[in-house]
N, C-alpha and C positions, 0 to 999 in steps of 0.2 A: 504494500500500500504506500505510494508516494503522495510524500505531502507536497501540492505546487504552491508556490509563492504567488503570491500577487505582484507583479512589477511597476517598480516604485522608481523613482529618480535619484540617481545617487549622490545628488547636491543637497535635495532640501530632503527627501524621503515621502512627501507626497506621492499619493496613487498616479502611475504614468505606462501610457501604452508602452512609453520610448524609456531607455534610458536616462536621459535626460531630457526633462519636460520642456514644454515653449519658451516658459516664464524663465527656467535657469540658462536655459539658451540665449537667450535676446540679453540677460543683465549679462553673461561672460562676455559677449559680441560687444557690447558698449563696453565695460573697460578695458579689453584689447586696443578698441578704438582709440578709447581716452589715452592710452598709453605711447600709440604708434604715434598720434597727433603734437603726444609734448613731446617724444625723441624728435619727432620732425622737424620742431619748434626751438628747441634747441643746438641742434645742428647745423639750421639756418644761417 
């Protein structure tokens, strides 16, 4: 008898189809961003 997990996101732990859900998705995408923007910013 296997017990299956419910899949969950492995940022917040929220119930998620995916791995990681939309919401952890979209906040990493913005401070990657934020980050590439001050290296750029600074390099200038």
């Amino acid at each position: 008898m296997k017990d299956k997990k419910k899949p969950v996101c492995m940022l917040c732990g929220q119930p998620s189809a995916k791995s990681i859900c939309d919401g952890c998705a979209q906040r990493v995408q913005g401070e990657q961003l934020g980050k590439k923007s001050k290296e750029s910013k600074g390099k200038g």
